[in-house]
N, C-alpha and C positions, 0 to 999 in steps of 0.2 A: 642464195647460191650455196649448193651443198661444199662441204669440206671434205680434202683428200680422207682417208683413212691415216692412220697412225701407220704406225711400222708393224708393231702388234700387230694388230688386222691385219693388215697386207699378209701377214707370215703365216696365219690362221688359214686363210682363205686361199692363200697360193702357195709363199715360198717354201715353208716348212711343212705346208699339207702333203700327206702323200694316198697311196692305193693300197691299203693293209689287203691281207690275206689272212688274219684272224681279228678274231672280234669277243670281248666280253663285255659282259655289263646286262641292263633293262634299259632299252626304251619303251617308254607308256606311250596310250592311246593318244594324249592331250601334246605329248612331243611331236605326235605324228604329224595331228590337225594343224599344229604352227608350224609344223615343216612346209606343210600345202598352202597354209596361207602366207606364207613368203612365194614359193615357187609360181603362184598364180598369177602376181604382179610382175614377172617378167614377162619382155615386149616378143612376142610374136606378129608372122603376117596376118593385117587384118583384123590381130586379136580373134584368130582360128585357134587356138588354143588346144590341140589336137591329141596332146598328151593323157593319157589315163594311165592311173597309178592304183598297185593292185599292193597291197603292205602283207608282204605274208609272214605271220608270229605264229600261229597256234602250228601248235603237231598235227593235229589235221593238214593244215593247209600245207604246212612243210613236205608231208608224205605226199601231198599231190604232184608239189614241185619235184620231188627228189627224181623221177625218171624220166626227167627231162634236162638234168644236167651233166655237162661234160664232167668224166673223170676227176680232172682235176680241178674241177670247180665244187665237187659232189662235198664233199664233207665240211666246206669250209662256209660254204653256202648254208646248211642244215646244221651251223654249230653258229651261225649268226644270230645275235639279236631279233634286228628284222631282216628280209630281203625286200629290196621295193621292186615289183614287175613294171615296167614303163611301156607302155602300148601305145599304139597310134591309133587312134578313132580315123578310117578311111572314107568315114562319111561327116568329117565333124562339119561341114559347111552349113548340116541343117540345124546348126545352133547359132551359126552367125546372123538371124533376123534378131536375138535376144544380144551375142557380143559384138556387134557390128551395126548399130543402129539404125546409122546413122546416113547410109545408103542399104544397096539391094547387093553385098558382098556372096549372100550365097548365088546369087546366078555367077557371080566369076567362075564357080567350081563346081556348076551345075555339069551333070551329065557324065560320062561311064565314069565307072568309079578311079579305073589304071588311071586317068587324066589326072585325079588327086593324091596319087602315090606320091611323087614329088614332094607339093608342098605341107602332105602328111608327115612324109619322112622328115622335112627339115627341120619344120616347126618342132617337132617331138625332140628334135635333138637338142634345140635349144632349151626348151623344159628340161632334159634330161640333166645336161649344165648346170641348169638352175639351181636344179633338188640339189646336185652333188655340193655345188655353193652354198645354197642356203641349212645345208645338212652339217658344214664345218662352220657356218655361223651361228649355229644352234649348238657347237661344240659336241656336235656328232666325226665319226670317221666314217671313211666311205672306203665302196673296193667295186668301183664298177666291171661290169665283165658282159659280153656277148657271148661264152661258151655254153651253149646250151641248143635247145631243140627247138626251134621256133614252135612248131606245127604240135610239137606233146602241150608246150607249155599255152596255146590257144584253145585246143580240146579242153585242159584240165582248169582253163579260169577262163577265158573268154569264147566258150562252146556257145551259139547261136547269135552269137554278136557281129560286129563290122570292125572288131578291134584286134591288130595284130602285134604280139607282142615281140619289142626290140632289142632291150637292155635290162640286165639286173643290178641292182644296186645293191651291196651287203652294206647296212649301217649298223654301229654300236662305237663300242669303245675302241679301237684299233692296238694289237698287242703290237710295239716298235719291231719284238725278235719276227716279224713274220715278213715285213719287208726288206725288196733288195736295195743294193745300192743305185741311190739316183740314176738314169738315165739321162742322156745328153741332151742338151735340148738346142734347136738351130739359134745361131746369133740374128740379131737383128736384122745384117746384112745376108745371110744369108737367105732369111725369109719373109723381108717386107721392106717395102725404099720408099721414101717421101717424092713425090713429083711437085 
């Protein structure tokens, strides 16, 4: 039977984690690869596993991103470490004969693609969680954000694919002056009751 975490941990990965808006440091390639092999082993439906992660470092790839981000995400974004692009595979079902065995899981999401939006979206969301977790357990910072241009940022990394992309992730070292103060979070009671 696994053990709680410490207090430590918990403060790492929740209490004390926050959403920075600047970033210094290097993450290496081999940081990367253990970010992914953490976030893989979170539980999706099915084990659809729907999420694709796009790590953009070089200047190149940066320049590709840049005009496709909102304003106020433009510089902070291109002064990150990395950004990780999080996309949903809208056709991932045709890999569940290799992550789903175990039955015939891709005829559940056989057929028009709009049918798999849904559990495209959700699934990636939960991956998306994952990274941001597995990213301050790797004693990375993170600054997730959606301001951006869906449709620039698909032409410019997923052009003739099935993969649309949702979330950007800034990782590196998180500078404390770039964040606000906490924001409120709902009590207990007011967002969840035991029956």
């Amino acid at each position: 039977m696994p053990h709680p975490l410490n207090d430590a941990a918990l403060d790492q990965l929740f209490r004390t984690a926050r959403t920075y808006n600047a970033f210094s440091g290097e993450v290496d390639d081999e940081t990367l690869r253990r970010l992914y092999e953490l976030v893989k082993f979170g539980p999706t439906q099915a084990n659809t596993t729907p999420a694709r992660f796009v790590f953009v470092k070089s200047a190149e790839a940066k320049a590709r991103l840049a005009p496709a981000l909102d304003p106020g995400n433009h510089d902070k974004t291109l002064a990150a470490p990395v950004t990780v692009i999080i996309g949903r595979d809208e056709d991932f079902h045709e890999k569940l004969p290799y992550l789903f065995p175990h039955t015939d899981a891709k005829a559940w999401f056989d057929g028009p693609r709009e049918n798999r939006g849904k559990p495209a979206l959700r699934n990636m969301a939960l991956q998306a969680a994952y990274l941001i977790v597995a990213a301050r357990a790797l004693g990375l910072d993170a600054g997730p954000m959606t301001g951006f241009d869906a449709a620039k940022v698909d032409a410019a990394f997923f052009a003739g694919t099935r993969i649309k992309s949702d979330i950007l992730v800034n990782l590196g070292q998180g500078d404390p002056a770039s964040i606000f103060p906490r924001s409120p979070r709902l009590s207990f009671d007011e967002a969840a009751r035991i029956e």
